[in-house]
C-alpha positions in Angstrom: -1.2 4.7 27.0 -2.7 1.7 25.9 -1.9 -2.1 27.6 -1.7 -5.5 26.1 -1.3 -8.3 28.1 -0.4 -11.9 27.3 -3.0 -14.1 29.2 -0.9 -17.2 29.5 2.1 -15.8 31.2 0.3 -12.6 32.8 2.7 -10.1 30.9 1.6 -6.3 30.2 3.2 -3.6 28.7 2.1 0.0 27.6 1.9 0.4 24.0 1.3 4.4 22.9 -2.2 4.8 21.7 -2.8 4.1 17.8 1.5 3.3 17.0 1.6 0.2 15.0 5.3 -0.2 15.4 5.1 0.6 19.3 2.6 -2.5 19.0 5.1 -4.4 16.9 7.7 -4.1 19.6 5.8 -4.6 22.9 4.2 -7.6 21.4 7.4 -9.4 20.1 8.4 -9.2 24.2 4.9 -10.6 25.2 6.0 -13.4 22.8 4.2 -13.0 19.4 6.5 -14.5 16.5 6.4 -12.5 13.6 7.9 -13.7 10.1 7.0 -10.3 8.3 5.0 -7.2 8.8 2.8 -6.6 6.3 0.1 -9.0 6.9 1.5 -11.4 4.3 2.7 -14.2 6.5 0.0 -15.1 9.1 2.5 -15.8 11.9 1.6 -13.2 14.0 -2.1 -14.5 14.4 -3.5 -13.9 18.1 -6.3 -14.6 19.8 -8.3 -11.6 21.4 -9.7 -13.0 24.4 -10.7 -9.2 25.9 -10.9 -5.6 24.3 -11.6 -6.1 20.5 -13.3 -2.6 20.3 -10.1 -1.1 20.9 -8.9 -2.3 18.3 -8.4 -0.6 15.0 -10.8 -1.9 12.1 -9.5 -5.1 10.1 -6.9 -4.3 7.2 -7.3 -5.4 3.9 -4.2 -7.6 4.8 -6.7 -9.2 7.2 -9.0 -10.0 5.0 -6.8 -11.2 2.5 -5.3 -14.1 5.0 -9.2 -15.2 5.9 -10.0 -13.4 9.0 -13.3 -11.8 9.8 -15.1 -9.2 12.2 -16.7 -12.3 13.5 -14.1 -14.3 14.9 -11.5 -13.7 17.5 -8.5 -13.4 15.8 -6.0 -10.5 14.2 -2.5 -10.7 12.9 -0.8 -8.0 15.5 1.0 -6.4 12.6 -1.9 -4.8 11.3 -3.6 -3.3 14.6 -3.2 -0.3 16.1 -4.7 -0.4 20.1 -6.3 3.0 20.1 -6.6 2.9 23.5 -8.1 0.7 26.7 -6.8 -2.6 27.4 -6.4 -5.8 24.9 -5.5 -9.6 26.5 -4.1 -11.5 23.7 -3.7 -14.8 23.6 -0.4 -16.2 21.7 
């Protein structure tokens, strides 16, 4: 099982490795707002302060909203944490 964990209040939970809806879930608890999810809205933006190459690759989605490989962002709705650890930052 994979973990993400909310920096600012300390908060982990397991996420199963590669769900996108598991990831959905566990992240709305650590306190990630989300308005849609399909990558359409942006309100789900986090910062990845630690474990970015677990992350899947950046969707289209992404893209489409203005992020890049070379910042530290990702809307949550469109990642899947293959495995390790990832500390978000909401």
């Amino acid at each position: 099982m994979a973990k993400i964990i909310n920096v600012e209040t300390n908060e982990l939970r397991e996420v199963v490795d590669g769900d996108t809806d598991d990831l959905i879930d566990k992240a709305e608890e650590l306190g990630v707002a989300f308005g849609c999810t399909d990558g359409r809205c942006g309100s789900c933006r986090v910062e990845i302060v630690e474990g970015k190459k677990n992350l899947s690759d950046l969707t289209q989605n992404e893209k489409d909203v203005g992020l890049t490989d070379d910042e530290p962002y990702r809307l949550i709705c469109q990642c899947k944490i293959e495995q390790g650890i990832v500390k978000i930052r909401v």
